[in-house]
C-alpha distance (Angstrom), angle and dihedral (degrees) to the residues before:
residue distance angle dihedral
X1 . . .
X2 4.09 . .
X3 4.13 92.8 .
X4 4.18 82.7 177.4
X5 3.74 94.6 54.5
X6 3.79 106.0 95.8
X7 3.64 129.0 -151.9
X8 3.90 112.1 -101.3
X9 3.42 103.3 -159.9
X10 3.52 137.9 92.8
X11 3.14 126.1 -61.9
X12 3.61 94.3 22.7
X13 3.51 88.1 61.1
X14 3.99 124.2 28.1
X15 4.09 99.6 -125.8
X16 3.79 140.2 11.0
X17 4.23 110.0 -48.6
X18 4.10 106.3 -105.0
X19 3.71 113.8 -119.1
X20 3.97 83.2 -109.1
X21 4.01 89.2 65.6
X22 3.89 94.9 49.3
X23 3.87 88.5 45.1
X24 4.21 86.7 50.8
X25 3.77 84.8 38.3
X26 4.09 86.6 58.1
X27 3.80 98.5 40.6
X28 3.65 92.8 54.7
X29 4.10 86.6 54.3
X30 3.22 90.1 46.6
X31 3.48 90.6 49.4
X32 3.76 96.5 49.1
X33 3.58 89.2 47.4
X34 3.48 112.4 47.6
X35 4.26 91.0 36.1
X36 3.38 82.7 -127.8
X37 4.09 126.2 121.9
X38 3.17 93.5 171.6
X39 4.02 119.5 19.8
X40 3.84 118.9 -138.8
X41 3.51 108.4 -114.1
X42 3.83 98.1 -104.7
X43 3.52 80.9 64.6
X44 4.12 98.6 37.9
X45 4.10 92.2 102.8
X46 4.08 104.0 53.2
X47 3.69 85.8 33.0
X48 3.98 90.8 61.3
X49 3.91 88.7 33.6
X50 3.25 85.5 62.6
X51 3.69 105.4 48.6
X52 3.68 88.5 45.8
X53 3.86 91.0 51.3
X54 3.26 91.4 51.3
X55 3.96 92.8 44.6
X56 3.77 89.0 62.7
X57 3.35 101.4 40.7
X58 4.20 86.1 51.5
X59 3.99 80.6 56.8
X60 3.57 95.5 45.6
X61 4.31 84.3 54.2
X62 3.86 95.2 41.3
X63 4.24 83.8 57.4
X64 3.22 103.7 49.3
X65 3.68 97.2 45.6
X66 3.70 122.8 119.8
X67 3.77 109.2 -162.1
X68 4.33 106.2 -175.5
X69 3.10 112.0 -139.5
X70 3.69 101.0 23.8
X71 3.98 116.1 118.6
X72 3.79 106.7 -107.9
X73 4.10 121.6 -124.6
């Protein structure tokens, strides 16, 4: 679906994703989603809404991951 959208986990990426990842991570979604890159700005609220919604539910993911086999911080 979102071929930009990269995996954030280990061992696709060497350490924990940065918030800034998951929020790109989101906007591309968003992106995909909507068929928007850029909303109008009638739209400019639920459009960021969305992203950030998205963001923290990414985060929420990310946390309660186990990955086996991964070393543990």
């Amino acid at each position: 679906m979102c071929r930009s959208i990269k995996t954030l986990r280990p061992p696709a990426i060497p350490e924990e994703a940065t918030e800034e990842e998951m929020r790109a991570a989101a906007l591309q979604y968003v992106r995909k989603v909507s068929g928007f890159r850029a909303p109008a700005a009638h739209n400019q609220e639920v459009f960021d809404r969305a992203v950030e919604e998205i963001a923290e539910a990414t985060r929420r993911l990310m946390d309660g991951l186990e990955v086996r086999g991964a070393a543990r911080v």
